[in-house]
C-alpha beads as a LAMMPS data file, in Angstrom:
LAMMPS data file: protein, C-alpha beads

430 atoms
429 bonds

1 atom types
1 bond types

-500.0 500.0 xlo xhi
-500.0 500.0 ylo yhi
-500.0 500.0 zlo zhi

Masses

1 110.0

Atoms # bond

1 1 1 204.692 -348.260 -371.201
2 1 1 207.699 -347.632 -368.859
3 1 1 208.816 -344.867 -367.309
4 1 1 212.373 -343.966 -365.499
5 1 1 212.765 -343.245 -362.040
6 1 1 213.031 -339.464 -362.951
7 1 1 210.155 -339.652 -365.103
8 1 1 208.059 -340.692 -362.284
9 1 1 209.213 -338.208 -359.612
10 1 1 209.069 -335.270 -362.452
11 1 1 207.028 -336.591 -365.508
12 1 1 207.344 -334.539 -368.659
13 1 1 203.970 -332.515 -369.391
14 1 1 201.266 -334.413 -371.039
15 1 1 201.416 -333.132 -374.581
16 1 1 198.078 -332.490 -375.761
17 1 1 196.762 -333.101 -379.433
18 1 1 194.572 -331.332 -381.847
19 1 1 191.396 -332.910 -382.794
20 1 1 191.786 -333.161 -386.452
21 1 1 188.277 -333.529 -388.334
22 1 1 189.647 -336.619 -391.014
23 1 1 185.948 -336.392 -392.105
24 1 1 182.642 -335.274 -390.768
25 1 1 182.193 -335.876 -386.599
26 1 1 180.286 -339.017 -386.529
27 1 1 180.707 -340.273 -389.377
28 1 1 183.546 -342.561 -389.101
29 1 1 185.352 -340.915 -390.915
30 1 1 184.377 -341.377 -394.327
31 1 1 185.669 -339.083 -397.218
32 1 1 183.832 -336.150 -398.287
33 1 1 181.527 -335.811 -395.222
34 1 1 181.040 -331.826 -393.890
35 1 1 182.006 -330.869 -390.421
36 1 1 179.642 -329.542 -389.058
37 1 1 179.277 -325.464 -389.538
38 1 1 179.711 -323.644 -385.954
39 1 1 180.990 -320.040 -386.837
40 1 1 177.405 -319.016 -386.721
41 1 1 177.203 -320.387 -383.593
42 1 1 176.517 -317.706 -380.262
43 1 1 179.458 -318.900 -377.928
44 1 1 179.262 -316.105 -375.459
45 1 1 175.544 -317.213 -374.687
46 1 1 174.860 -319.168 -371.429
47 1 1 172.390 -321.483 -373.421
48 1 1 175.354 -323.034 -375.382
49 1 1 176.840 -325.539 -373.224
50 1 1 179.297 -328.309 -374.294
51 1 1 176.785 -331.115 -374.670
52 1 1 175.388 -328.944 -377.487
53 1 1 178.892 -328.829 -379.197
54 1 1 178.828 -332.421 -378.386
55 1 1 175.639 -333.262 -380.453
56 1 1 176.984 -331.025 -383.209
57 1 1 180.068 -332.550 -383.494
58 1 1 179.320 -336.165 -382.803
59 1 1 182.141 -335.985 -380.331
60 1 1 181.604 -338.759 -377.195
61 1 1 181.252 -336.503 -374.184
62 1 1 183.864 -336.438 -371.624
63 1 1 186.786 -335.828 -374.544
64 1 1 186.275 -332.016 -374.762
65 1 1 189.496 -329.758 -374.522
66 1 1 187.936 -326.784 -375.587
67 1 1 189.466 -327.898 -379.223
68 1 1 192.332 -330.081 -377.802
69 1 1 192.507 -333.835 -377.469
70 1 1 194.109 -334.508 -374.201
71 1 1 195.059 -338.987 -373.308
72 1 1 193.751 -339.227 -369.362
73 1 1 195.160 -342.792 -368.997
74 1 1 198.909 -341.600 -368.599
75 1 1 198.741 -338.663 -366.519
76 1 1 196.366 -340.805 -364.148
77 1 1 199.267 -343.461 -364.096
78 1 1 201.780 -341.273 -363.182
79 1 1 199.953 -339.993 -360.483
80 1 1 199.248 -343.328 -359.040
81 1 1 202.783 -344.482 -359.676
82 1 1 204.735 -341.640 -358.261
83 1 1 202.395 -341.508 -354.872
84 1 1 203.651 -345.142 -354.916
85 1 1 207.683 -343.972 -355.364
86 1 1 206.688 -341.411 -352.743
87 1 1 205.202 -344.105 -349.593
88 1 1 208.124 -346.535 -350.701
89 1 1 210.773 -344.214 -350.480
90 1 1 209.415 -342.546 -346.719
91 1 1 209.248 -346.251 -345.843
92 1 1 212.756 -346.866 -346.773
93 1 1 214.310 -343.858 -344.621
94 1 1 212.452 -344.114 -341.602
95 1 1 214.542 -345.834 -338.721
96 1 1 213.921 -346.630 -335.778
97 1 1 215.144 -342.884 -334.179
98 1 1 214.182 -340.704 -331.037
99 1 1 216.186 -339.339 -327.891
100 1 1 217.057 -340.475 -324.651
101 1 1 217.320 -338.821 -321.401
102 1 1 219.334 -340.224 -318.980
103 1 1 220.892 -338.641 -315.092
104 1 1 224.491 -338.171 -314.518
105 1 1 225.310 -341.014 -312.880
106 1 1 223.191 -343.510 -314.538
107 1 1 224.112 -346.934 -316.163
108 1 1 222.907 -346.933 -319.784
109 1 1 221.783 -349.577 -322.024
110 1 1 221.083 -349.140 -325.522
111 1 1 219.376 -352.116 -327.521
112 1 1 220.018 -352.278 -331.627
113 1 1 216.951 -351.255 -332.697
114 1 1 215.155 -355.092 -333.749
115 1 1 218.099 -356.500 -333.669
116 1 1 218.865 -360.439 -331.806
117 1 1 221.699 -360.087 -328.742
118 1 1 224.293 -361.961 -330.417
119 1 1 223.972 -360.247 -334.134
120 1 1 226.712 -358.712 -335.105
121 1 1 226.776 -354.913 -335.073
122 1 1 228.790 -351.598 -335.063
123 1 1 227.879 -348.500 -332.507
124 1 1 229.033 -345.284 -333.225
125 1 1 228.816 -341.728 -330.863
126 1 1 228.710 -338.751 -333.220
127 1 1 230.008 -340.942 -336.292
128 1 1 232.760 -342.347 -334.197
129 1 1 233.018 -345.678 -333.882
130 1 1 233.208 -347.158 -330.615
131 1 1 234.775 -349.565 -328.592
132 1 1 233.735 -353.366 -328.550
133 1 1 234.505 -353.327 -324.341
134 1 1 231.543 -351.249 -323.789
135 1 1 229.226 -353.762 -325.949
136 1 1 227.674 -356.535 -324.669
137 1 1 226.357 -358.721 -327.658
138 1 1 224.489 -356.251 -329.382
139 1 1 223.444 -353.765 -326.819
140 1 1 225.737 -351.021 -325.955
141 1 1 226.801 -350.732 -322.242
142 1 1 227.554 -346.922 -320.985
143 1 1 228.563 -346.793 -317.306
144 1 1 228.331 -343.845 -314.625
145 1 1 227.169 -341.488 -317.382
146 1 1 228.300 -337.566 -317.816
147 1 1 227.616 -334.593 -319.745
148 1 1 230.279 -334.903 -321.792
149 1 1 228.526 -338.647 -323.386
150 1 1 225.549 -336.897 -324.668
151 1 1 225.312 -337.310 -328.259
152 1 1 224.074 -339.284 -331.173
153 1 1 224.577 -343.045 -331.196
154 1 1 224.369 -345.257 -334.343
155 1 1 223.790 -348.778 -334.373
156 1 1 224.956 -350.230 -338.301
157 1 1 224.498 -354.411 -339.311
158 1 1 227.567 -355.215 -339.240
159 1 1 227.795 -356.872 -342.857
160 1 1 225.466 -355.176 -344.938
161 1 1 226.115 -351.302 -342.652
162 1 1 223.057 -350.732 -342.674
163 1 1 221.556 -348.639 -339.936
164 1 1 219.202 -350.261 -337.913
165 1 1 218.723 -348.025 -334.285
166 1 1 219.451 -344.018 -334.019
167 1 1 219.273 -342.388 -330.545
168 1 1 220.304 -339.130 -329.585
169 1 1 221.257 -339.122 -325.836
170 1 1 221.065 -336.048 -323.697
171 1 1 222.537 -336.620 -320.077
172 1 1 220.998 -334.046 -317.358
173 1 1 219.296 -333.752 -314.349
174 1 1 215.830 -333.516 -312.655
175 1 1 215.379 -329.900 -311.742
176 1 1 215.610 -328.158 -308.097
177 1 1 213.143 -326.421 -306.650
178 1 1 213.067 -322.991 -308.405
179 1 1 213.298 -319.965 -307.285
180 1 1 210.161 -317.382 -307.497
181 1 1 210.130 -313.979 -307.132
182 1 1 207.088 -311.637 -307.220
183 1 1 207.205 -307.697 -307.064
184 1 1 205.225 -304.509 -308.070
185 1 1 207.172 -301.897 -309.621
186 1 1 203.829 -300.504 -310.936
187 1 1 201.573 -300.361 -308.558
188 1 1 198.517 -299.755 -308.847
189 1 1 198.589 -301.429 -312.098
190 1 1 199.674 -304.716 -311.169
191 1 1 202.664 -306.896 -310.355
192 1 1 205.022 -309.453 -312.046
193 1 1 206.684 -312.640 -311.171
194 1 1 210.199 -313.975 -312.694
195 1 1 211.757 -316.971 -311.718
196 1 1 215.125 -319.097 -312.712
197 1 1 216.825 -322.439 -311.700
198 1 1 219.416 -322.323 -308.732
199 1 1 221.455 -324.841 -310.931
200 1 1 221.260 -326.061 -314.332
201 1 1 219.571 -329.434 -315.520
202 1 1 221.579 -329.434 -319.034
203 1 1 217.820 -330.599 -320.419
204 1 1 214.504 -328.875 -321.464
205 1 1 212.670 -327.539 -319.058
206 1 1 208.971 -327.018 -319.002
207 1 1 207.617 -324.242 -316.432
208 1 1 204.021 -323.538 -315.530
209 1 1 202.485 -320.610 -313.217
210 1 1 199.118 -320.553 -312.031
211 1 1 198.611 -317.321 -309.599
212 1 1 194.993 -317.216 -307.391
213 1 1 193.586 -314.376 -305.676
214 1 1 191.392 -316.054 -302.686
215 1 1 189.136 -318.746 -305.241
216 1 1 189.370 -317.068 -308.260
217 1 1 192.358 -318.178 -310.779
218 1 1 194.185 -315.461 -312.569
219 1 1 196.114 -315.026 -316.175
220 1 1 199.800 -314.776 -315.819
221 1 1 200.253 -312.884 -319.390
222 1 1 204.061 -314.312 -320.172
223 1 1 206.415 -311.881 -321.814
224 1 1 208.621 -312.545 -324.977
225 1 1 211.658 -311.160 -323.108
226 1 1 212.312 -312.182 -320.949
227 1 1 210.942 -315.722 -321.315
228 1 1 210.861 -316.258 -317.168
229 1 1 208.395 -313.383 -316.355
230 1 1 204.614 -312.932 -316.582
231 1 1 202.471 -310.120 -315.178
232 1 1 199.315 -309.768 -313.486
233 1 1 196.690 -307.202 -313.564
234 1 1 195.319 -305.793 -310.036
235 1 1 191.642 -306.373 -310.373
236 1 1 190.532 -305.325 -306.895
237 1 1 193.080 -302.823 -304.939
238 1 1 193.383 -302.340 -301.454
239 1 1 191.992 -305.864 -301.044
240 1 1 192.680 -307.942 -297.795
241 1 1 192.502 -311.218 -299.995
242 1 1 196.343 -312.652 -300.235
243 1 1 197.483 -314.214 -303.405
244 1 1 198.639 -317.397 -304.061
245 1 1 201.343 -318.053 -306.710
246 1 1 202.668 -322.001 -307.657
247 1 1 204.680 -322.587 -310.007
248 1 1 206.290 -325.915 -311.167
249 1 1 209.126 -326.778 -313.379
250 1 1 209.057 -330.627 -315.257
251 1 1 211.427 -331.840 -317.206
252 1 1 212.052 -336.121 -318.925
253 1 1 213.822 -336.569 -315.976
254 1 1 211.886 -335.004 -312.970
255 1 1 209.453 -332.184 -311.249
256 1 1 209.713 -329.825 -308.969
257 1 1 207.906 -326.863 -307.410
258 1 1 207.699 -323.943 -304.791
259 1 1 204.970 -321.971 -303.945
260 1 1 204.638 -317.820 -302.693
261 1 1 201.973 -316.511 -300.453
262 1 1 201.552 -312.717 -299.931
263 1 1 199.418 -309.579 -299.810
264 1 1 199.136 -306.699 -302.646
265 1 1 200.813 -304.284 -300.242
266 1 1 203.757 -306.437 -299.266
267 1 1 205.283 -306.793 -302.964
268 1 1 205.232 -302.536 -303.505
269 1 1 209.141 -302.068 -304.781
270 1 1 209.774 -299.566 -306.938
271 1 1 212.261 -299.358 -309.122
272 1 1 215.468 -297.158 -308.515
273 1 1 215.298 -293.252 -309.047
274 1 1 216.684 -291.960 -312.579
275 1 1 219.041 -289.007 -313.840
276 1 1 220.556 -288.975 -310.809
277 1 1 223.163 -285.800 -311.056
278 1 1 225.599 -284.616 -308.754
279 1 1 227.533 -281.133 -308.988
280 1 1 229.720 -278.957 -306.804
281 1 1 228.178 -275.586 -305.634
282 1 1 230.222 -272.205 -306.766
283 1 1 232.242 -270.578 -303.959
284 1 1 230.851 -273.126 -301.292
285 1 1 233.805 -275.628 -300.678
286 1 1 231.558 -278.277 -298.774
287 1 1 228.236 -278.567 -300.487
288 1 1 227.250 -280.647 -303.270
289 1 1 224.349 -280.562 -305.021
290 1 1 222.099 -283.635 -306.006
291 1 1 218.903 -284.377 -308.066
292 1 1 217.032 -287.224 -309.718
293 1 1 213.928 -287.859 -311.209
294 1 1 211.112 -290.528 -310.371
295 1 1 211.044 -294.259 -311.931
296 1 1 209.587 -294.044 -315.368
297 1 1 207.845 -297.412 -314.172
298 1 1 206.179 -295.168 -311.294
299 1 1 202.467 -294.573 -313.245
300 1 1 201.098 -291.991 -310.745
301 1 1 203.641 -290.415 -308.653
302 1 1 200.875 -287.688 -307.734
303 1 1 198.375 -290.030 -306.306
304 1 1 201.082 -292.408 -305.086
305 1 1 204.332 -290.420 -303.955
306 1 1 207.513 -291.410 -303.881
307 1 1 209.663 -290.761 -300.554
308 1 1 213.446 -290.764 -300.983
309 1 1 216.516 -292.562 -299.289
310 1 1 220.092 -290.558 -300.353
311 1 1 223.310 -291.939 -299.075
312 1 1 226.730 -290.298 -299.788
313 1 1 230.329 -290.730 -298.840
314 1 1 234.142 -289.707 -299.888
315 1 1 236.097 -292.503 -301.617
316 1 1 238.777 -292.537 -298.751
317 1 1 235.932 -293.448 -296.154
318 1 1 234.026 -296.825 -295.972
319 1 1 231.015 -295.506 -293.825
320 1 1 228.329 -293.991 -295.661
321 1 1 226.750 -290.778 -294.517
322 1 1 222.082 -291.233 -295.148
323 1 1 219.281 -288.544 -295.602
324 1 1 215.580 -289.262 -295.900
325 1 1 213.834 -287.276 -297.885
326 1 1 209.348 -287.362 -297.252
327 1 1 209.341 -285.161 -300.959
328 1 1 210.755 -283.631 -303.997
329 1 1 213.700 -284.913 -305.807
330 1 1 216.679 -282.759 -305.024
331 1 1 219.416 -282.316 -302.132
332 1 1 221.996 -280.008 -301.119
333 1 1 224.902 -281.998 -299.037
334 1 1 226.086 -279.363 -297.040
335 1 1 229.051 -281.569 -295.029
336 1 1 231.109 -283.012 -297.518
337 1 1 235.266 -282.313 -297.273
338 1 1 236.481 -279.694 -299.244
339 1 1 238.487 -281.287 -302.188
340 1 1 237.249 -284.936 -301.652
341 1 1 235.299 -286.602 -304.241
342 1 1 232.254 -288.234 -303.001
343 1 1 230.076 -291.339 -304.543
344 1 1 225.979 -290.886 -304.146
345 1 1 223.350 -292.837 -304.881
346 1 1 219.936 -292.744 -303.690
347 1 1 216.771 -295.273 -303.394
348 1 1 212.345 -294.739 -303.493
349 1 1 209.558 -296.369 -301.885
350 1 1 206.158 -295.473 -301.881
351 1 1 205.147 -293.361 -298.894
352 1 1 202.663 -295.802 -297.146
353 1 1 203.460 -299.277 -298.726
354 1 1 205.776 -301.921 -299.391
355 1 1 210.143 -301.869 -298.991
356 1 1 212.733 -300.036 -300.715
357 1 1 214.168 -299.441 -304.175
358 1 1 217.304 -300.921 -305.011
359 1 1 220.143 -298.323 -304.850
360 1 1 220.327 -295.811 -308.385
361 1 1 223.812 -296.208 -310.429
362 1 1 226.200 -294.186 -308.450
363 1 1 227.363 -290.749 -309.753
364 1 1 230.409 -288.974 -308.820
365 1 1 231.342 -285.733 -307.771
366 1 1 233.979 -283.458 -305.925
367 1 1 233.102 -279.881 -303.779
368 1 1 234.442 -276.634 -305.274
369 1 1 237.857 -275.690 -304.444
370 1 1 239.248 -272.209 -305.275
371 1 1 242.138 -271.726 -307.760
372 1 1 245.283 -271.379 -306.998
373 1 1 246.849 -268.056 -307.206
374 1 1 250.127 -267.605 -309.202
375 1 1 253.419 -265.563 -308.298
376 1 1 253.098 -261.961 -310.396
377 1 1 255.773 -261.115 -312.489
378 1 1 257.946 -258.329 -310.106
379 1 1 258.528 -261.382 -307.700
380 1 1 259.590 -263.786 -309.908
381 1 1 262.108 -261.232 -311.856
382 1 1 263.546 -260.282 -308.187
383 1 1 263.747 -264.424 -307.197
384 1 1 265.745 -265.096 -310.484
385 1 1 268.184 -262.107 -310.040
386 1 1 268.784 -262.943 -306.146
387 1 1 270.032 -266.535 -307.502
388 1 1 272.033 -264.987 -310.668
389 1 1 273.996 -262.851 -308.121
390 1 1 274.405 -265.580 -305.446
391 1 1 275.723 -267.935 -307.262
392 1 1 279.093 -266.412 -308.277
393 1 1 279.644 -265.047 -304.844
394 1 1 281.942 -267.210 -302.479
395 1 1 280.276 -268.532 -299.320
396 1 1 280.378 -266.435 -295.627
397 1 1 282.888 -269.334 -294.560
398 1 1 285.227 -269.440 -297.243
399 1 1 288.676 -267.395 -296.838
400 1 1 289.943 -265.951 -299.363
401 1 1 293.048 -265.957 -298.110
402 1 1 294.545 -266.390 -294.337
403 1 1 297.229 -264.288 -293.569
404 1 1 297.873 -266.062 -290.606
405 1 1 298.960 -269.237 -292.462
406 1 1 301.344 -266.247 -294.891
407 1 1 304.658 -266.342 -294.265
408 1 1 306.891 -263.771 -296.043
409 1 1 306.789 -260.927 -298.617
410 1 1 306.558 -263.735 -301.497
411 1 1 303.448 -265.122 -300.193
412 1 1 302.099 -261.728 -299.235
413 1 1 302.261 -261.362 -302.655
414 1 1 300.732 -264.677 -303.963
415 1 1 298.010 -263.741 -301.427
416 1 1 296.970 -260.502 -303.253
417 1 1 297.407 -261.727 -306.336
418 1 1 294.665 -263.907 -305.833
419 1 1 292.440 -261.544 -304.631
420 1 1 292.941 -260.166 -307.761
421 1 1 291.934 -262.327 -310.010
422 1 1 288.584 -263.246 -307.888
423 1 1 287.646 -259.116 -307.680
424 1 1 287.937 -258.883 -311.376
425 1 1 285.841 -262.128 -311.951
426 1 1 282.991 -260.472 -309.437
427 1 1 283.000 -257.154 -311.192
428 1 1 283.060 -259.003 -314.781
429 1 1 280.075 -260.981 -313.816
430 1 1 277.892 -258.164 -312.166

Bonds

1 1 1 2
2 1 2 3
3 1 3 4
4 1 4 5
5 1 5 6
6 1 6 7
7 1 7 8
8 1 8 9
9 1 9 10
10 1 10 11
11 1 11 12
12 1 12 13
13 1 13 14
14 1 14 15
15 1 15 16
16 1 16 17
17 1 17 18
18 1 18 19
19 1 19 20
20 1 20 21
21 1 21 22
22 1 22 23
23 1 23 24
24 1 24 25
25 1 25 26
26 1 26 27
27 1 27 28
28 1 28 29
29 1 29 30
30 1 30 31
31 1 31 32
32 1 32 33
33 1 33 34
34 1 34 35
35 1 35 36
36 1 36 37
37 1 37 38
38 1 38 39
39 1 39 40
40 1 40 41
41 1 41 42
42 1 42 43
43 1 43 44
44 1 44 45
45 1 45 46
46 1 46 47
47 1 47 48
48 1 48 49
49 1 49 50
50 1 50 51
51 1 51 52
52 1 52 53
53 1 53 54
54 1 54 55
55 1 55 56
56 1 56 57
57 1 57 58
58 1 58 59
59 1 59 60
60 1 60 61
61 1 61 62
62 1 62 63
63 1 63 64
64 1 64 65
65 1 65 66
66 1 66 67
67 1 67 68
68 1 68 69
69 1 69 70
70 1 70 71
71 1 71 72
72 1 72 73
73 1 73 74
74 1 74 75
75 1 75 76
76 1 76 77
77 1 77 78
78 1 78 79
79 1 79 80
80 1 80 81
81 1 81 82
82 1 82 83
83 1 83 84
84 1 84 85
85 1 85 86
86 1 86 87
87 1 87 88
88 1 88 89
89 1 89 90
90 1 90 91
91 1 91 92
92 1 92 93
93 1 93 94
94 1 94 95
95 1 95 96
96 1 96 97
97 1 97 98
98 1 98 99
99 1 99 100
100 1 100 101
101 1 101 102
102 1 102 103
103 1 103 104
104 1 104 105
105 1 105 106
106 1 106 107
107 1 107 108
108 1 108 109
109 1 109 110
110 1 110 111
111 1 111 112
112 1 112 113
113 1 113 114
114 1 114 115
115 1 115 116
116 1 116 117
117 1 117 118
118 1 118 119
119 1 119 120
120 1 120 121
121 1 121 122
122 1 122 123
123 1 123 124
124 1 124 125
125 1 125 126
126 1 126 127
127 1 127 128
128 1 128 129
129 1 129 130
130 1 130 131
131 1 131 132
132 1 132 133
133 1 133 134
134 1 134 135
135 1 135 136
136 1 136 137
137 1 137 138
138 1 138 139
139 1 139 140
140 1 140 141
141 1 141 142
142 1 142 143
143 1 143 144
144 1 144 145
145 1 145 146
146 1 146 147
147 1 147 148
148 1 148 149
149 1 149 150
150 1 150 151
151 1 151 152
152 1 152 153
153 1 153 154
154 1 154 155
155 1 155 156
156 1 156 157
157 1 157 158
158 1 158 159
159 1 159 160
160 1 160 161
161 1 161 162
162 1 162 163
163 1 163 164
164 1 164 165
165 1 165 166
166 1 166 167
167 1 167 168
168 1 168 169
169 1 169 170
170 1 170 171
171 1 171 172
172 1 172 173
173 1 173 174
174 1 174 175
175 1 175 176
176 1 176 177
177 1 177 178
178 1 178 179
179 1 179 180
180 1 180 181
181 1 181 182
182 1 182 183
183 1 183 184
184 1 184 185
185 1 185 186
186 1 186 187
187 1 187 188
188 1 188 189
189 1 189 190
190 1 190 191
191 1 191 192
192 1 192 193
193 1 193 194
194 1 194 195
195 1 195 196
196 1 196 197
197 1 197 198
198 1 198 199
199 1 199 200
200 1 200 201
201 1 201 202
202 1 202 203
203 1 203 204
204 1 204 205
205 1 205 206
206 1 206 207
207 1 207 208
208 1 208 209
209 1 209 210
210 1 210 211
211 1 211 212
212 1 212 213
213 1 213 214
214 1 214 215
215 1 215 216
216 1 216 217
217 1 217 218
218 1 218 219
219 1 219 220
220 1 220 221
221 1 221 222
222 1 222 223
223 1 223 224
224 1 224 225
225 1 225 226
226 1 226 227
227 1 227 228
228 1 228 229
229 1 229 230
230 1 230 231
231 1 231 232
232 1 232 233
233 1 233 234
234 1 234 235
235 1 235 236
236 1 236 237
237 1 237 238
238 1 238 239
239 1 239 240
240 1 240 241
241 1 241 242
242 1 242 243
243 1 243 244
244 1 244 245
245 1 245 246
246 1 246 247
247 1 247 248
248 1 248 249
249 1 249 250
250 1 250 251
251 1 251 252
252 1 252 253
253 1 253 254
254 1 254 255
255 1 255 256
256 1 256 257
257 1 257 258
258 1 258 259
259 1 259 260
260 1 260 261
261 1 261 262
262 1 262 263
263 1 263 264
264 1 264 265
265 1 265 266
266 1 266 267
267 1 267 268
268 1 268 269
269 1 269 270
270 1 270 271
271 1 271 272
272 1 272 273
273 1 273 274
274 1 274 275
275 1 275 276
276 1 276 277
277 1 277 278
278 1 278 279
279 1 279 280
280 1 280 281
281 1 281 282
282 1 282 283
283 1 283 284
284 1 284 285
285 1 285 286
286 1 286 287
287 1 287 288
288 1 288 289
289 1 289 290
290 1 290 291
291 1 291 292
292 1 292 293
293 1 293 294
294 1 294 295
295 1 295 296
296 1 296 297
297 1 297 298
298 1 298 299
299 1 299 300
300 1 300 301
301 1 301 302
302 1 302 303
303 1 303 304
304 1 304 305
305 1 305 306
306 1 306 307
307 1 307 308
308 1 308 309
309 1 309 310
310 1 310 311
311 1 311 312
312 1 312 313
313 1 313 314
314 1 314 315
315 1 315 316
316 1 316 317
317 1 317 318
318 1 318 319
319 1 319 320
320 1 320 321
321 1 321 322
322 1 322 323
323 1 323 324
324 1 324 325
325 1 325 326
326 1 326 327
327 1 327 328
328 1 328 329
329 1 329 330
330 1 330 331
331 1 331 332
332 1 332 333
333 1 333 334
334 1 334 335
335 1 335 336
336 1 336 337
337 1 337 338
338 1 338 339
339 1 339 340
340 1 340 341
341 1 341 342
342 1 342 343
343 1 343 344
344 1 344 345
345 1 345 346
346 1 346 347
347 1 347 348
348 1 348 349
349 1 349 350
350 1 350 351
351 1 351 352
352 1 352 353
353 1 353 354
354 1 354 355
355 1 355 356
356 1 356 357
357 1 357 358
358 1 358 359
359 1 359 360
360 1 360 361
361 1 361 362
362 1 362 363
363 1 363 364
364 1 364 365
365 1 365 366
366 1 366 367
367 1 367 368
368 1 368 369
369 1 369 370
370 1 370 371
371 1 371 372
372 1 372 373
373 1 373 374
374 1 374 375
375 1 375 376
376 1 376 377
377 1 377 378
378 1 378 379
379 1 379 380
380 1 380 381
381 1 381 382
382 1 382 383
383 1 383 384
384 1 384 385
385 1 385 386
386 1 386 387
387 1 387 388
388 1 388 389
389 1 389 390
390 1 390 391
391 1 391 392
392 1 392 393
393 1 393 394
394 1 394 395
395 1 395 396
396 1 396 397
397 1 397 398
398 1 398 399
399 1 399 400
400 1 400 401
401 1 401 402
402 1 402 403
403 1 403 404
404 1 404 405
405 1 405 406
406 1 406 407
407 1 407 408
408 1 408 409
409 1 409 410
410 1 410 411
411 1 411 412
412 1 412 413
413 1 413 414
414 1 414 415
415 1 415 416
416 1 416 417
417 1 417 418
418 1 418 419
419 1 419 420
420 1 420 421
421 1 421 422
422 1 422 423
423 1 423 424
424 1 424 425
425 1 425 426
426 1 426 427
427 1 427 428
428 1 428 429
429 1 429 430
C-alpha cells in the first residue's frame, strides 16, 4: 500500500469495521450455526472480563473493539513512516548556523561551512549579496570590523544555491569595569546595590554579585525592575563587621570587575523629603512658609529621626541662603524680599548616621504683597474735567494779538475782530 506525502504527515482516521457474525463464532463460518446468546449475560459485573466474551464468541483474543473490528497493521505503519518523514525532514533543514562575536577593529574570516577553498560560492549580509573583493576562495574576508557589519551572512553553492554556512555576526566590545553603587534608603531594614556600564559593549552582557558580611556569603535578592539592582537584608545591626560586595560583568568577548568595601553605617542615605509646599504668609511681606513630609522609604522615623537641610533663594540671585533643622518638618523664612519669588528645596539624613539626601524637587513661591489701591471716583471726574477745559484754552505764551506790531484803525479793527471770534469759541465750548 502507498501513501502520499500528506497522507503520511496527516493520515486519514483508521476506519473501523463491524464484526459481522456470517455464521456462528468459531465455526468457520458455516451456514446455519447460532451465535452465541449473550443478552442474558451480567455485563456490569466485575467477574465478566473479555476473555470470557472471548470463549463465548470464539473470537482470537487481542481483536476485541468492544463490538468493532479495528486493522492494527496500518495505523502502526503510519506511525513508523511519518516519525521517518519527521527525522528526514529536521535532517534536511538543519545547517550549519550559530553567531559570531567579533571586536571593533578585528579582521574577520568566515569559512563556507564544509566547503573546499577554491569551490565556488556566493556570500550574502542580510540577503545582500556581496562583493567578490572581500572573498578569498571560499572564505569571506571582513577587514577592520564596525558596528554597522553586524548581521547575518549566507554562504549559497554557487551552482546548485544551496545554503551551506549561516552565521549571524554581532560586532562589540569586552566590557569596562562597571560601576557599583551601594546605599540604604531603608535602614534598618537593609540596603541595595545598582550598577550600569560606563560605556556600551553593543553585546550581551552577563552580571553576577556576590555580597559577604566578614565569612559569611549573603543573597542579593535581584529585582524585576529594575534589572541592575538587588537588595540585602541587615541580619546583624550595629555590627562592626564591613561588607564586601564584587561584582563582575562577562560577556563572548571579555570580563571585567570592581569590587566595594564599607560599613552598615557609611551607606545610610535617605531618600529626599516629600510634599514639599511653599506659601506666602498674609500681611507679612517677607516670610514664606515651608513644609514637607518624611521619605515614604523612611520605615521608622520615630526610632530613627530624620534631621533636615532647607536651602532657599530669589531667582535674580545665584547664592543660596541654608537652615538646618535637628526636628519637625516645617519652616517659616522670615528674610525673603518682598515681591521676589524664591525657589526651595530641602534634603534628610538620619540624625547619627550616614550623608545626606539628595535635594527634594524644587517648589516655588513669592512673599505677600499688598494690593494696590485705585483712584476713587471724585478724583478721576475732577482729572478728566481739568483736561476738557485745558485743552481749548490758548497757551500763557501765545498773543492773541500784539498791538505793538498794529498799525492803523484798519488793523485795530482786524485785531478785535479776532478776539471775537476766539471769545465766542471759549464761551461755546464751556
Amino acid at each position: 500500500m502507498c501513501w502520499s506525502l500528506k497522507e503520511l504527515i496527516a493520515p486519514e482516521p483508521v476506519q473501523k469495521q463491524p464484526v459481522v457474525a456470517w455464521g456462528s463464532a468459531g465455526s468457520g463460518g458455516k451456514e446455519g450455526a447460532k451465535i452465541p446468546d449473550l443478552s442474558g449475560e451480567d455485563w456490569s459485573s466485575s467477574q465478566k472480563s473479555p476473555p470470557d466474551v472471548y470463549e463465548k464468541l470464539g473470537t482470537p483474543q487481542g481483536l476485541w473493539t468492544g463490538g468493532e473490528m479495528a486493522n492494527p497493521v496500518p495505523s502502526a505503519c503510519c506511525v513508523v513512516l511519518a516519525v521517518v518523514v519527521v527525522v528526514y525532514a529536521q535532517r534536511h533543514s538543519q545547517q550549519d548556523s550559530h553567531t559570531q562575536y567579533e571586536r571593533v577593529g578585528a579582521d574577520v574570516t568566515m569559512k563556507c561551512g564544509s566547503m573546499d577553498w577554491d569551490a565556488a560560492v556566493t556570500w550574502t549580509a542580510n540577503g545582500t549579496d556581496i562583493d567578490e573583493s572581500h572573498l578569498n576562495g571560499s572564505y569571506l574576508i571582513l577587514k577592520n570590523v564596525d558596528l554597522s557589519q553586524s548581521g547575518q551572512y549566507s554562504c549559497y553553492e554557487g551552482s546548485s544555491w544551496h545554503l551551506k554556512y549561516q552565521t549571524y555576526l554581532k560586532v562589540g566590545t569586552p566590557p569596562k569595569e562597571p560601576v557599583l553603587m551601594c546605599r540604604s534608603n531603608n535602614y534598618p531594614k537593609g540596603f541595595y546595590c545598582s550598577w550600569h556600564l560606563p560605556t556600551p559593549t553593543y553585546i550581551p552582557n552577563t552580571f553576577n554579585i556576590s555580597v559577604i558580611h566578614g565569612t559569611k556569603d549573603m543573597v542579593c535578592e535581584k529585582d524585576a525592575v529594575p534589572k541592575n539592582r538587588c537588595h540585602i537584608r541587615y541580619l546583624q545591626l550595629f555590627s562592626t563587621v564591613k561588607y564586601k560586595v564584587t561584582l563582575t560583568v562577562t560577556n563572548a568577548l571579555g570580563k571585567n570587575f570592581t569590587t566595594l568595601t564599607f560599613d552598615e553605617f557609611a551607606i545610610v542615605k535617605p531618600d529626599p523629603p516629600e510634599s514639599v509646599v511653599a506659601k506666602p504668609v498674609p500681611n507679612n511681606p517677607r516670610r514664606l512658609e515651608v513644609s514637607w513630609q518624611n521619605p515614604s522609604s523612611w520605615p521608622d522615623p520615630e526610632s530613627f529621626p530624620l534631621k533636615f537641610f532647607l536651602r532657599y533663594r530669589p531667582l535674580i540671585l545665584d547664592q543660596w541662603q541654608h537652615v538646618e533643622l535637628s526636628d519637625g518638618t516645617s519652616h517659616t523664612i522670615t528674610d525673603a524680599y518682598a515681591g521676589k519669588e524664591y525657589i526651595i528645596q530641602v534634603a534628610a539624613k538620619d540624625n547619627d548616621i550616614g550623608t545626606w539626601s539628595d535635594w527634594s524637587v524644587a517648589v516655588h513661591a513669592t512673599p505677600w504683597t499688598e494690593e494696590p489701591k485705585h483712584l476713587t471716583t471724585e478724583a478721576q471726574i475732577t482729572e478728566t474735567t481739568s483736561a476738557s477745559t485745558s485743552s481749548f484754552m490758548a497757551p500763557p505764551t501765545t498773543k492773541i494779538c500784539d498791538k505793538g506790531a498794529v498799525v492803523g484803525s484798519g488793523a485795530v479793527a482786524v485785531c478785535w475782530t479776532a478776539g471775537l471770534v476766539v471769545a465766542a469759541y471759549s464761551v461755546l465750548f464751556i
